[in-house]
N, C-alpha and C positions, 0 to 999 in steps of 0.2 A: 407371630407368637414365639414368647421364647423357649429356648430346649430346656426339658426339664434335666437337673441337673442331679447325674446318678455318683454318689459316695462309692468309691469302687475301694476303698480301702479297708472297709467295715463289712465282717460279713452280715449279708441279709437273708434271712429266714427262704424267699420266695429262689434264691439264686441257689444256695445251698440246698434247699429241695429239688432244684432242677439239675444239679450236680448227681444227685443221688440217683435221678430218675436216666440219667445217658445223657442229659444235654446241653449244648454249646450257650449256653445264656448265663456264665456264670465267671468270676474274676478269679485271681488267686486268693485275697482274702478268705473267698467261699469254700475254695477247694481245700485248702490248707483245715480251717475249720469243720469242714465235711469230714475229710479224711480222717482224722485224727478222732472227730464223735466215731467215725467208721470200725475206729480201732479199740474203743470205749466200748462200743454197741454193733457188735457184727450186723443184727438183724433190724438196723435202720432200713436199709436198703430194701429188706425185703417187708420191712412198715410200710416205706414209702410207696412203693409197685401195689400192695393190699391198700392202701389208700385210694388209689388213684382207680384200681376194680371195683371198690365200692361207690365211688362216685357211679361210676357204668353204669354198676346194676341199677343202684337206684334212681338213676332219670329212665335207665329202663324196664323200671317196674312203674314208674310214672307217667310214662306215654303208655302202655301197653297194657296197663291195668287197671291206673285210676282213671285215664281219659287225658289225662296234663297235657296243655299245646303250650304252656310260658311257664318261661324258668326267669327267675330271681336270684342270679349266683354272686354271693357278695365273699372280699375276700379272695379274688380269682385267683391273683399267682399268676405267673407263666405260663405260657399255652406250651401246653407237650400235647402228647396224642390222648385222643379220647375226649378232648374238649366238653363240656356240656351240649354245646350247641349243635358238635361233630355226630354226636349218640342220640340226639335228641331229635335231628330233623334226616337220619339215617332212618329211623321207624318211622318216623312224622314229617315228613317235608313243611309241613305249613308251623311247624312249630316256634317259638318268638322269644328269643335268648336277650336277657341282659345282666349285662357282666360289672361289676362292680369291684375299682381298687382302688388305691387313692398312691400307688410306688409310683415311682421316676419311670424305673425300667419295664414295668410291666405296662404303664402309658405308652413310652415309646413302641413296646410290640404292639398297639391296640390293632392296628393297622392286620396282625395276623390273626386273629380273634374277630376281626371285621368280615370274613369271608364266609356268605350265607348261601345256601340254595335257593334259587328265585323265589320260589314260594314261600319260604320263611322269613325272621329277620332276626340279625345280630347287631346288641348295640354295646356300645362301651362307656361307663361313667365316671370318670375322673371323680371321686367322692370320698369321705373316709366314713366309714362304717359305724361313727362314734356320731355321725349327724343324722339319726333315721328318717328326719323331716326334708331335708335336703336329698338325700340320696333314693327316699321315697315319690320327692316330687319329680325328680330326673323319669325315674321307672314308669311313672304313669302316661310320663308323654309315649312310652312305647307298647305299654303293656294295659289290659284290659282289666280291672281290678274289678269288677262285676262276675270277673270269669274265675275257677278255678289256677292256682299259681304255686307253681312248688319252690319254695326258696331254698337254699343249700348255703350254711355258711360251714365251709369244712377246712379246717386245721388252722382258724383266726380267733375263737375263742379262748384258746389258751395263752394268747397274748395279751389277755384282760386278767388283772390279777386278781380283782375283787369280785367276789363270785356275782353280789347283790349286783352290780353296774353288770356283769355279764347277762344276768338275768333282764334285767333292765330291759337291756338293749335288744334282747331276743322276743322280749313280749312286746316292745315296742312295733319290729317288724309284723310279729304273725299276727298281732291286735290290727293292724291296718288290710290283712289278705281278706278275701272272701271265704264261706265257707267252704267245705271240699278243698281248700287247699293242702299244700303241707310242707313240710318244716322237714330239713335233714341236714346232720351235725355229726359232724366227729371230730376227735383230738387224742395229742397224748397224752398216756396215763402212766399214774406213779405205779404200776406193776409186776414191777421188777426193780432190784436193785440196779441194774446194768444202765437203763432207761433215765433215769433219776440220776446217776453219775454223769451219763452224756448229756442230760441238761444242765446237771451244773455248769461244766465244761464248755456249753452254748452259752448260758448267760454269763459268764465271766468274757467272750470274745462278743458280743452280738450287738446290735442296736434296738436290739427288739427283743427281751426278754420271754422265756417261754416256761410258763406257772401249768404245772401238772396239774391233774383233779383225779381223783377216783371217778370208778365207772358210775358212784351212786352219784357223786356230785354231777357228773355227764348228766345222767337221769335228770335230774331236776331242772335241764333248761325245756324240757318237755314238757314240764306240769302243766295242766290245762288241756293238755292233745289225745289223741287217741293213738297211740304208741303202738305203731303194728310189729307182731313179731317177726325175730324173737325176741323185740326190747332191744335195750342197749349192750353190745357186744364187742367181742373185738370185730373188727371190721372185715379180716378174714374170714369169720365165721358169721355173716349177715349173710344169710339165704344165697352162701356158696354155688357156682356152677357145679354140677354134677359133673363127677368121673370118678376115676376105679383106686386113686389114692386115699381115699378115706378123709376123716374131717380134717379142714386146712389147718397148720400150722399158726397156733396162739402168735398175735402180732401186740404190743403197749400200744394201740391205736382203739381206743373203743368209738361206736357211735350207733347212729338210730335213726329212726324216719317214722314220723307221726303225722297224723291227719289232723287239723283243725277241724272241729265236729258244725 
């Protein structure tokens, strides 16, 4: 098989997130363009860290409250800490992760995103998220689709710039889960001026353009779900870990987690 063949000269959306988040998976291209949104938007950095908590919470409000034993993570990105699959078979050992990208370089890590607890299973699907048939039929060879399935597409959204084809592509996935599943999303949002200048600055360097939404347009990939609170929010402030600092720090990242009824 031949090696997939990574552009290290263009920054990439998934290498540049992993710049921001501490980690070694990323070229000068990324960094250079990291840095400098950095200098744009002080509080990327601490978007990207509230992102990556909200993922947490929400597979662990979905082992731990809805029942969820399989996850549907399309969009994956880089493995840093906190994996899906990490949080997911940590409360559930038997739990059944599959991971969904269609990058060069995130192919080549699959191999660290392969590592499951015996009882469970991690798989990885070379797919692009724009074929829900294809990338659907991969999942089912792993995953029980009679059963409960929380799917998570988080921070790939926004690289569809038409909302209709976004929607599209969302009701295509959650029209294929069973009931009791559910659906969880976030992205960036035009929120702030500071946000909205670091994106322009991204898509004038990037290969992958990234189309902001308001929190209401966020909203609306939900239609049809039962939207559990508090709704669509920044992702900071989704059902917060408790402690003695008071409510967490407004993050341009909103998103949501709803039940398929």
């Amino acid at each position: 098989m031949n090696e997939p063949v990574i552009d290290t000269a263009t920054a990439h959306s998934a290498r540049v997130w992993n710049h921001w988040l501490g980690g070694k998976d990323n070229y000068p291209a990324d960094r250079e363009v990291g840095d400098h949104i950095r200098e744009i938007f002080p509080g990327i950095v601490t978007a990207a860290r509230a992102d990556r908590a909200f993922l947490v919470r929400v597979v662990t409000h979905l082992v731990r409250e809805a029942g969820v034993r399989q996850f549907l993570d399309i969009g994956t990105g880089l493995p840093t800490a906190n994996n899906t699959h990490e949080v997911a078979q940590a409360l559930a050992p038997e739990s059944r992760v599959v991971y969904v990208d269609n990058d060069p370089l995130v192919l080549s890590h699959a191999r660290a995103l392969l590592t499951s607890v015996p009882e469970g299973t991690t798989h990885y699907v070379d797919a692009d998220m724009h074929e829900p048939e294809k990338v659907l039929a991969a999942a089912r060879e792993h995953l029980d689709f009679t059963r409960p399935i929380g799917l998570t597409i988080m921070g790939t959204l926004g690289h569809i710039a038409d909302d209709a084809t976004a929607r599209s592509l969302v009701r295509a996935y959650v029209d294929a889960l069973p009931s009791g599943s559910h659906f969880a999303a976030n992205d960036s949002t035009n929120t702030s001026a500071e946000v909205v200048e670091a994106a322009e600055h991204w898509n004038a360097n990037s290969a992958a353009p990234m189309h902001l939404r308001s929190p209401e347009r966020i909203e609306e990939f939900f239609d049809g779900m039962e939207l559990l609170e508090p709704g669509v929010v920044s992702v900071s402030r989704w059902r917060p870990d408790t402690t003695d600092a008071g409510v967490p720090e407004h993050v341009d990242q909103y998103g949501g987690l709803a039940r398929k009824p």
